[in-house]
N, C-alpha and C positions, 0 to 999 in steps of 0.2 A: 447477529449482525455480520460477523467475518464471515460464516460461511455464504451468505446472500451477494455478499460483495463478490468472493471471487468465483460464486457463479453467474453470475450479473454481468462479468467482465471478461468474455471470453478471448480466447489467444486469439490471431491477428488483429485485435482491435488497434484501431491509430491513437497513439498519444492524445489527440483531441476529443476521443471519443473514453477515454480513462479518465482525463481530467476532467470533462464536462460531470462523468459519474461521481469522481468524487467532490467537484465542488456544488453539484445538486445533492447531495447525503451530507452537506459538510465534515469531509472530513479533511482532517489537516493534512498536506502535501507538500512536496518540492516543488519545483518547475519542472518542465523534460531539460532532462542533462543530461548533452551529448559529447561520452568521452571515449577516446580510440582507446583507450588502456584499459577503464575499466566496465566500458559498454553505456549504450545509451536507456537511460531509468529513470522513470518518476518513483520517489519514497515517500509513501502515506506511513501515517500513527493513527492509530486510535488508541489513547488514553483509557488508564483505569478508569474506575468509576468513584469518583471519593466520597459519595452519597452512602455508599456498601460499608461496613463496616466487617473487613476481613485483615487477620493477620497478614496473609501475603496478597499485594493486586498484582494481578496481569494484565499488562498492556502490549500491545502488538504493531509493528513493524512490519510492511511490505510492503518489497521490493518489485515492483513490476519493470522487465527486462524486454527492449526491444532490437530488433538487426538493425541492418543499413537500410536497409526497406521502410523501418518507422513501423512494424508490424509486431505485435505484443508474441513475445517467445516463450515467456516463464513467468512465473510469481512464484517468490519466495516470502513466508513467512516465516517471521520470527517472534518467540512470545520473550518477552521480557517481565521478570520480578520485580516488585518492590515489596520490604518489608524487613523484618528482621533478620 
């Protein structure tokens, strides 16, 4: 599923056109937040899986980064642990 998503979601895409993808896939997100300090960004999650029965889950964070333009510049992902 991550990788589908961020080929799915190519750089310049508009804010409108992020969110429409991720609220068609349901997946959980912010709003676009537009900040001069730390740049304007929608932050999806997509959640472990707790059906899985694994010592450690990973869940993942990302960051899609846009300019002054409203034009998607980056994706950053981050995986996150849980477990012992």
């Amino acid at each position: 599923m991550l990788e589908g998503l961020t080929n799915a979601i190519s750089l310049q895409s508009t804010p409108a056109e992020v969110l429409d993808y991720l609220d068609g896939h349901k997946i959980k997100h912010s709003e676009y937040l537009r900040d001069a300090v730390k740049g304007n960004l929608i932050q999806a999650f997509i959640p472990y899986d707790p059906s899985e029965w694994r010592v450690v889950y990973t869940s993942y964070g990302i960051d899609f980064r846009f300019d002054d333009h409203n034009r998607l510049i980056a994706k950053e992902i981050h995986e996150r642990y849980t477990g012992p």
